[in-house]
Each structure stands twice: as C-alpha cells, then as structure tokens.
C-alpha positions as CSV (number, residue, x, y, z in Angstrom):
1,X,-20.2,-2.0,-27.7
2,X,-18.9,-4.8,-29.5
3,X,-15.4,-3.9,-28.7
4,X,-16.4,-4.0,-25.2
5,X,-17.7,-7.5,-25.0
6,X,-16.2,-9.3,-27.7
7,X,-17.1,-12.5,-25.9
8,X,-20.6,-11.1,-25.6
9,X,-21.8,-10.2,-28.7
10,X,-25.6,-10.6,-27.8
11,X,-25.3,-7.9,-25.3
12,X,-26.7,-4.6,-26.6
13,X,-26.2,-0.9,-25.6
14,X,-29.2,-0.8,-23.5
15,X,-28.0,-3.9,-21.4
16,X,-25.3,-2.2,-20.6
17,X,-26.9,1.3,-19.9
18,X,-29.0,-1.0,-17.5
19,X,-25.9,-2.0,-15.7
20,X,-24.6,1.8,-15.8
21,X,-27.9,3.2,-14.1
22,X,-27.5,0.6,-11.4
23,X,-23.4,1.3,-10.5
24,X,-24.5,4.8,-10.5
25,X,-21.5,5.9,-12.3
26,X,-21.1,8.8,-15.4
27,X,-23.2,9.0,-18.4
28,X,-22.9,5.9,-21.2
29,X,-21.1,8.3,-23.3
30,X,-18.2,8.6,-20.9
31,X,-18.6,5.0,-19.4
32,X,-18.1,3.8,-23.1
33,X,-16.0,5.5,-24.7
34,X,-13.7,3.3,-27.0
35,X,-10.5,5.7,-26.4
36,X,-10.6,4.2,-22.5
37,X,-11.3,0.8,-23.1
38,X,-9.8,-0.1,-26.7
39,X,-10.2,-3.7,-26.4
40,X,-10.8,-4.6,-30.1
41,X,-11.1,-8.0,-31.2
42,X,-7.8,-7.7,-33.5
43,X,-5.6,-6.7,-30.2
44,X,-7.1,-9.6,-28.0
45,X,-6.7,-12.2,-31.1
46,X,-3.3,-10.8,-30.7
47,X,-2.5,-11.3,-27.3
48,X,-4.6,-13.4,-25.3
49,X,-3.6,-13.7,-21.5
50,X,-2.4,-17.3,-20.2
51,X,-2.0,-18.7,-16.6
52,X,1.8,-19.1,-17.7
53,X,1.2,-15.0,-18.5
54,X,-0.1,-14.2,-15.4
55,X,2.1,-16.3,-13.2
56,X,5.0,-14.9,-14.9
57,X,3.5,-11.1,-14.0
58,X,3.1,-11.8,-10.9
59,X,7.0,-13.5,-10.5
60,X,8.3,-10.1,-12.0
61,X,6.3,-7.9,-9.6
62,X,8.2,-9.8,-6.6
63,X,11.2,-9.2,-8.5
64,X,11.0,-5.8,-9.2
65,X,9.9,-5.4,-5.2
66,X,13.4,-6.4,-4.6
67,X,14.8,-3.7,-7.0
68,X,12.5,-1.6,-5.4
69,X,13.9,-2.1,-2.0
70,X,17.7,-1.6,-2.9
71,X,17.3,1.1,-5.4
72,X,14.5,3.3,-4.6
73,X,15.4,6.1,-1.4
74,X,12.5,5.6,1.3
75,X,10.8,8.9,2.0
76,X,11.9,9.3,5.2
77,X,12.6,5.5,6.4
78,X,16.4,4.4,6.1
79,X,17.4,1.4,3.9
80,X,17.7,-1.1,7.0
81,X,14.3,0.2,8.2
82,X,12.7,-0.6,5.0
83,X,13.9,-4.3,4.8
84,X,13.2,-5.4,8.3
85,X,9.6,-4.2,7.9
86,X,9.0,-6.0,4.5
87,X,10.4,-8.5,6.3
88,X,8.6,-8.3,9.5
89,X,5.5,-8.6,7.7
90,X,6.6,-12.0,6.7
91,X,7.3,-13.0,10.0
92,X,4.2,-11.9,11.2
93,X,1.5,-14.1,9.2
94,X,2.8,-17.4,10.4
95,X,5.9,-17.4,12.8
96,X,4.6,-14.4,15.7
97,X,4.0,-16.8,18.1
98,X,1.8,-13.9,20.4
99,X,-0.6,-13.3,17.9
100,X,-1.4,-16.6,17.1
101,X,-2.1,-17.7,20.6
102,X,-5.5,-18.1,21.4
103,X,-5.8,-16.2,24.1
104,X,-3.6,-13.0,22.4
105,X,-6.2,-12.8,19.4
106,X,-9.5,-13.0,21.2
107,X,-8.2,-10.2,23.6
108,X,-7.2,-8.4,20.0
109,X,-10.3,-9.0,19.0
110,X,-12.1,-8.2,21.7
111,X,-10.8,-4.4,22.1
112,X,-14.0,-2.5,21.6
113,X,-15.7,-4.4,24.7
114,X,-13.0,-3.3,27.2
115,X,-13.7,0.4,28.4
116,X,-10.8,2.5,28.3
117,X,-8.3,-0.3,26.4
118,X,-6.9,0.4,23.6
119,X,-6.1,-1.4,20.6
120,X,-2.6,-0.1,19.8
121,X,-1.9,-0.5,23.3
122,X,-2.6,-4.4,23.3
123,X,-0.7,-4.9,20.1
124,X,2.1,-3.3,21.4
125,X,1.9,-5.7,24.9
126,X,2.1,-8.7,22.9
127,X,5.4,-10.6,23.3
128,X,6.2,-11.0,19.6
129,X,8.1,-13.5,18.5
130,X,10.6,-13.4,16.4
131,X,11.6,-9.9,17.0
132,X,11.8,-7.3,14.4
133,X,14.9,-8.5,12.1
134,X,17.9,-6.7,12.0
135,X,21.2,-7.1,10.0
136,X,23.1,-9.0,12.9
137,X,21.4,-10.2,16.4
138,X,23.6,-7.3,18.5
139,X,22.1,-4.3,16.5
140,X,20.2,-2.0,18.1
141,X,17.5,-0.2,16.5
142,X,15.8,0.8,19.9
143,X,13.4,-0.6,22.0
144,X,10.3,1.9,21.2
145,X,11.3,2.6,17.8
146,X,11.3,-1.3,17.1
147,X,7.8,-2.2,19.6
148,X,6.5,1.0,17.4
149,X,7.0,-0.9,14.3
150,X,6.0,-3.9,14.8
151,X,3.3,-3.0,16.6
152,X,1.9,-1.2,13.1
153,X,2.9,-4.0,10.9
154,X,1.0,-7.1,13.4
155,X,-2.0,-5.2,13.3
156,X,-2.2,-4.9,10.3
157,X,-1.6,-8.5,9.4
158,X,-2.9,-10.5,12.1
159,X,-5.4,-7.7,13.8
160,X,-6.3,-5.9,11.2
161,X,-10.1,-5.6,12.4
162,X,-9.6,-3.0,15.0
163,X,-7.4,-1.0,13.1
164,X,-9.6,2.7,12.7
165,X,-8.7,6.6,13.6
166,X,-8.0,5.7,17.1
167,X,-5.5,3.3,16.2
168,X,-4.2,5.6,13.4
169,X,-3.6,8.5,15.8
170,X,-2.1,6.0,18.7
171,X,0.6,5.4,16.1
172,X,0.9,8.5,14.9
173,X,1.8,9.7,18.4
174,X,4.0,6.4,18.9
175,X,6.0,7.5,15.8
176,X,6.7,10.8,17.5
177,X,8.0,9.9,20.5
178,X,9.6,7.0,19.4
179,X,13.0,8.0,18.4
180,X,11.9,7.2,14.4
181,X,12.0,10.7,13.5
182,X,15.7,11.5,15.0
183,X,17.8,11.5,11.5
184,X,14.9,13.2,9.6
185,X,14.8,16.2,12.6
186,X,18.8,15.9,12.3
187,X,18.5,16.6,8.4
188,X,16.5,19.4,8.7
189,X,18.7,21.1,11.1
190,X,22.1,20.2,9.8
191,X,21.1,22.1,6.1
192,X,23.1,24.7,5.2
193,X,20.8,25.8,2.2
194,X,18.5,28.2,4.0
195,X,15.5,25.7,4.9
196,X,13.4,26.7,8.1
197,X,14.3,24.2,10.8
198,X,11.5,21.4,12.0
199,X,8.4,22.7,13.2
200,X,5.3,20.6,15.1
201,X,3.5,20.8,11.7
202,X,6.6,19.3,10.6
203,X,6.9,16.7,12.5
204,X,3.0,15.5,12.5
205,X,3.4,15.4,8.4
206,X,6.5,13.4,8.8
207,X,5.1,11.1,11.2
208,X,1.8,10.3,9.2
209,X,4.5,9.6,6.5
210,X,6.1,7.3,8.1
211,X,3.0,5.9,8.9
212,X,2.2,5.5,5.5
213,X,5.7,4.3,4.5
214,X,5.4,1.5,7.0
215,X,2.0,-0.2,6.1
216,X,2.5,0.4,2.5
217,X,5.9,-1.5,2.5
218,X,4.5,-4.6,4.5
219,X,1.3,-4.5,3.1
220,X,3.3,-5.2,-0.6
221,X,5.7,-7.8,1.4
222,X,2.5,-9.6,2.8
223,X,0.8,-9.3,-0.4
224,X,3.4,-11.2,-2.3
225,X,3.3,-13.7,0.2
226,X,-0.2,-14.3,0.4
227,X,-0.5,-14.7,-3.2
228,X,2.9,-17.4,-3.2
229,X,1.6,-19.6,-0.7
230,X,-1.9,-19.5,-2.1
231,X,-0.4,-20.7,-5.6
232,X,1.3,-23.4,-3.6
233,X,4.6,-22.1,-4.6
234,X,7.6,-21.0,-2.9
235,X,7.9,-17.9,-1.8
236,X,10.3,-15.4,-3.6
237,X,13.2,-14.2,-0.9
238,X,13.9,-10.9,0.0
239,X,16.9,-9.0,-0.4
240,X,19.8,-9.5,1.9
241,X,21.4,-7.2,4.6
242,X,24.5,-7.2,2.2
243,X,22.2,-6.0,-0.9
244,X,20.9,-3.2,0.6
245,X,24.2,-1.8,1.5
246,X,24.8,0.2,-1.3
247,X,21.0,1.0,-0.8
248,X,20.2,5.0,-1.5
249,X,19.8,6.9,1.9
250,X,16.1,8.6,2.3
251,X,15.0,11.7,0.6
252,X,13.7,13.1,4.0
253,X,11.2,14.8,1.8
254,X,9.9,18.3,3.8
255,X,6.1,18.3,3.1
256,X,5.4,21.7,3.6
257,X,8.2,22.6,0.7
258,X,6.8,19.8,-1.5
259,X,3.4,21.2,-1.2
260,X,1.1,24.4,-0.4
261,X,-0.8,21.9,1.8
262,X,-1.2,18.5,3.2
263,X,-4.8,17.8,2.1
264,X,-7.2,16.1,5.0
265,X,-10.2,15.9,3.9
266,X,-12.9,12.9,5.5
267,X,-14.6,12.6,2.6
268,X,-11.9,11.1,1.8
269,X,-10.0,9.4,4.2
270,X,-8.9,10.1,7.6
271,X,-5.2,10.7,7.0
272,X,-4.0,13.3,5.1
273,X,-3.0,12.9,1.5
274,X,-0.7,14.9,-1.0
275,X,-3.0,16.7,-3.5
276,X,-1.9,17.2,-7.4
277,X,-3.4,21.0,-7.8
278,X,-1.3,21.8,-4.1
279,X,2.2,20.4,-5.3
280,X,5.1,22.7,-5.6
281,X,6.4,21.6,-9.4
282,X,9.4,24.0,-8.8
283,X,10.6,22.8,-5.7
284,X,13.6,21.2,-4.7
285,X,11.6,18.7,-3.1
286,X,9.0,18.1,-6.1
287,X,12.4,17.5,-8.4
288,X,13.7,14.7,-5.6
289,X,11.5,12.5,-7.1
290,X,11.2,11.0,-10.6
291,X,9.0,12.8,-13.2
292,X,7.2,9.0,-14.5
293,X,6.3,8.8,-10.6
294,X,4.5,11.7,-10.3
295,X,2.3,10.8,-13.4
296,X,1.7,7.8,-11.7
297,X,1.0,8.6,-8.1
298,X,-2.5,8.1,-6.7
299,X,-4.7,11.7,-6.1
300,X,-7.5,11.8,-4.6
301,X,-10.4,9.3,-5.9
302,X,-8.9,5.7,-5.2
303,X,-9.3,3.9,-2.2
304,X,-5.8,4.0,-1.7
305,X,-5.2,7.8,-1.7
306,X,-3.5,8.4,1.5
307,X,-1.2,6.4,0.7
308,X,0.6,8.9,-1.4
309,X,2.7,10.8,1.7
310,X,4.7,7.4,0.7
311,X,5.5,9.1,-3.0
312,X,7.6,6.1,-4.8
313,X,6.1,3.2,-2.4
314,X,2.7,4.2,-2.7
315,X,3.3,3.7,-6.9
316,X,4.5,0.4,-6.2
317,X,1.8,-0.1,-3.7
318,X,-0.5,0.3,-7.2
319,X,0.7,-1.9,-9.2
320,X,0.6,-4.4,-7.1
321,X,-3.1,-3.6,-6.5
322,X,-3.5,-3.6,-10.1
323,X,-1.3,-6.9,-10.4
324,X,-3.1,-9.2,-8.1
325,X,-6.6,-7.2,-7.8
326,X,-7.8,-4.9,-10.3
327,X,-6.6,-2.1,-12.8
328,X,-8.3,1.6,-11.8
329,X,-10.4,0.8,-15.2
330,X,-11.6,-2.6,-14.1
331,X,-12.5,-0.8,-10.7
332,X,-14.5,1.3,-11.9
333,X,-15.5,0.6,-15.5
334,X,-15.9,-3.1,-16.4
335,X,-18.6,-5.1,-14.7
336,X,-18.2,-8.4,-16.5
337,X,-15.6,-9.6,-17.7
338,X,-11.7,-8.4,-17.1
339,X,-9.1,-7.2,-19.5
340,X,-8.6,-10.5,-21.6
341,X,-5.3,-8.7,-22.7
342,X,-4.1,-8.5,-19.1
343,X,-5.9,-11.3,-17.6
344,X,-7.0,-15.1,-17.5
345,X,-9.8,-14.8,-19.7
346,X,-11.9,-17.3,-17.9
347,X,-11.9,-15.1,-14.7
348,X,-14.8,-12.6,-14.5
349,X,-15.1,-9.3,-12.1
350,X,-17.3,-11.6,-10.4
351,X,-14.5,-14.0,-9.4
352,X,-12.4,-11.6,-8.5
353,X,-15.2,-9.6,-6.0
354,X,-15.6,-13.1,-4.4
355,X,-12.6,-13.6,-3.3
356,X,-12.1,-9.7,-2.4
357,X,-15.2,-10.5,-0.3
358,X,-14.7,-13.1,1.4
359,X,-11.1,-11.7,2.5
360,X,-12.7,-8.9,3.5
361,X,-15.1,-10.9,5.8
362,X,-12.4,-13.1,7.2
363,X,-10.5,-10.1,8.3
364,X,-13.5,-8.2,9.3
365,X,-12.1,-5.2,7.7
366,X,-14.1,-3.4,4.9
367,X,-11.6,-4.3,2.4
C-alpha cells in the first residue's frame, strides 16, 4: 500500500478497498498488486517528473508524429492523403471560415430538430474554407473524394456533437462511392499471387478503415494543436509536401486475410474492430506490419478499440492518449494521484477528469 501512495502514507488498505468497492472494479488483490503498479519510493526518489519533463514529452511526441507521417505506410490511405488530413485538421479549428459562422454552427447543431436532415449531409454543404491542402493549388484529388474528407475531419473538430451511427454509416457509404477506394480495388486486382479479387465484404471493411484511418490521423494532428496553443506556445509544423516524397506507399491491408473476422460487437462499439484471438499470425498480411505494433495495438476493452482497423496509426493514436491524458493503468487503476515517474506530481486524477470533463461538456460529446 505504501508503494502505492508514497505521498499518502496515512492511507490504509481498507481506504483504498473503500475506493475499490465504489469504482466497481476487480478484487484488492488484483487492483493492488505491486507487479502492476511498482512505484517504490527508491524509483520516484530517482526520477521525479518536471514541467521541463513533461513539456519535453510532449515536444517529442509532435516530433515523432512527423516521423510517423513520412515513414510509417497508411493502411490503405496514400502518403499525400495522410498529410493533407493531418493538415486539414489544423485548418479546421480556427481558419474554416463555414463552420465558424454563426449561422453554419447553429444549423450544425441543430440537426436532430430538422426531420429527415442529416448531419453528414450539412457538414458536407458547408462552403469550407480553406479547401483541403494539396501539394500544389492545380492538383486534383477529386471533388467527392476531397468534400468526403473534409467533411469527416470538420465534424469531428468543429461538430463533433452530432457525430453517432447515423453519421458513421453516412460516411461509410460516402467512402464507397467516393472514388477513395480506387487504388486499393486496383491492388487487389492487379495481384498476381493468387489472392481472391475485391468483394462487397471487402470493400465495407476497407471503407470502415479508412474511416478509421481518417479521424485517427486528424484527431492526433488536432490533438497536438490543442495542447500547443493551450501552453501558449507555437505550434510544431508538419512535414512538407517534399518530405513525404520518399514517403512508403500503403499496405492496402486485405482484412479478411489478416483476420478470421472483423469483430462488431455493440457492446463494444458500433464499428467493427480487429480482434487479437481472430488474427491470422501466419499471414502475409499479419507479417506487413511490425511485430512491437501488434504487442501494442488496442483489443477490445479501451475506449478506443475501433480504432484498431487503423493498425500503426491507431498505436500512435495511444500514446498520444497516454501522453496528454492518461496511461491504460491510470485509467483504470489509480484514483488519486498519477504516476509521479511520468507525471507532474502536483497534478492529481482529479485535475486531469476536470479538464476531460469540461471538454467533454463544451463539445457535448461524451468524451
């Protein structure tokens, strides 16, 4: 116990039993289990987190999203795609012009109280401004493939408080039909190895990917932003069109080769998620992708979970949620204070739950 809460050392087992019966969570034995915590006093005396620290984590994390960018294949996304949406998602919190007119967010806002509207569909009417970016102002991506896009990321920036399963599916089906999926339908028949050509399963996996691979890349973008400009410090840049020539071209990872299954499950989450027990460990598509990624990849449990059709983006989605939230162990194990070894120790869970709540109120959007 006392390796628990070294700063606590009046607290006793049944205080925090107490707290345990409350969160509702497994037994104290589990819940206190030194080889899950170990958080001596010797290791913290050790290494005792500063605000330099932290600033400094959170400077690499940009930093390594940049690597991330040039260096890491998309699923299914190509390089270009990838950097106009991280830096869409810029664009989108303070430049969009449409959805920060008045009259734009109320009728955003007000989607549930229009019969038969649509909130996709009003997203997608918005005049954005600026456009989504491209490498030079006379490249085309397409018309629907690029009102598609940024129709996913502004919502979830600027309207993220209609976004539910109606929305999900509306996208879904404006991923289909949008052109997006042409080079990843052109892969799949242009093999030569003996692979089955696309199939509508197919294609809906794929397009949930997509999905996936869109709002995980600008939700790290936007979260980087956010936490800049609320340190009142500049920004970090993106990468340039010239850095991501030598980019890697995408995996086009087929699904239904990577795993027995798709898992859906609502219990869960409304979109479909890759499950560990279902992968295919001796596939060519399981061996596309890192070993230390899969250790790392979200299953199911974590809010987060259907993120993982996004394989080496939704493990950087993670640590970012561990960087500038909370670890999975501070989630769901620590009540009081944080990880002194990783964190400011003057911040509590507290803190941390009051921003996160307030946020979430702002946004109207359940965390």
């Amino acid at each position: 116990v006392a390796s628990l809460t070294p700063d606590t050392p009046g607290r006793s087992r049944r205080d925090l039993e107490g707290s345990h019966r409350w969160i509702g969570f497994a037994p104290p034995s589990l819940v206190y289990s030194r080889a899950m915590f170990r958080i001596g006093n010797k290791k913290v005396a050790k290494k005792m987190q500063t605000v330099e620290g932290r600033l400094a984590c959170i400077r690499q994390l940009a930093a390594d999203f940049n690597t991330h960018l040039t260096t890491v294949p998309g699923s299914i996304l190509s390089p270009n795609l990838r950097l106009g949406i991280a830096l869409c998602a810029r664009d989108a919190l303070l430049k969009c012009t449409a959805c920060h007119d008045d009259v734009s967010e109320r009728r955003a806002a007000m989607t549930c109280f229009m019969p038969k509207t649509r909130h996709y569909d009003i997203v997608a009417d918005m005049k954005h401004e600026p456009r989504f970016p491209t490498p030079a102002p006379d490249d085309e991506i397409g018309k629907e493939i690029e009102t598609c896009i940024v129709t996913i990321v502004h919502a979830l920036i600027c309207h993220q408080d209609r976004i539910d399963v109606e929305f999900y599916e509306d996208a879904v089906s404006a991923i289909r039909s949008c052109g997006i999926l042409d080079a990843y339908s052109q892969a799949f028949a242009a093999d030569a190895d003996g692979h089955r050509p696309i199939e509508e399963e197919d294609a809906d996996i794929a397009a949930r990917a997509v999905y996936c691979e869109i709002i995980v890349l600008a939700a790290i973008s936007h979260g980087l932003n956010v936490a800049f400009l609320s340190l009142g410090l500049d920004v970090p840049t993106l990468p340039t069109w010239d850095d991501m020539m030598d980019a890697p071209k995408p995996s086009n990872i087929r699904y239904r080769e990577l795993a027995r299954k798709v898992t859906k499950d609502e219990a869960y989450a409304f979109a479909p998620y890759l499950s560990s027990a279902d992968l295919i460990r001796d596939s060519e598509e399981y061996a596309k992708i890192p070993p230390d990624i899969w250790s790392k990849l979200p299953f199911r449990g974590m809010p987060y979970l259907s993120t993982n059709l996004a394989v080496q983006d939704s493990v950087f989605f993670v640590r970012m949620h561990y960087t500038l939230y909370l670890s999975v162990r501070e989630m769901i194990f620590r009540w009081d204070r944080l990880d002194p070894v990783e964190r400011c120790p003057s911040v509590t869970r507290f803190d941390v739950e009051v921003v996160a709540g307030a946020t979430s109120a702002s946004h109207n959007c359940a965390y």
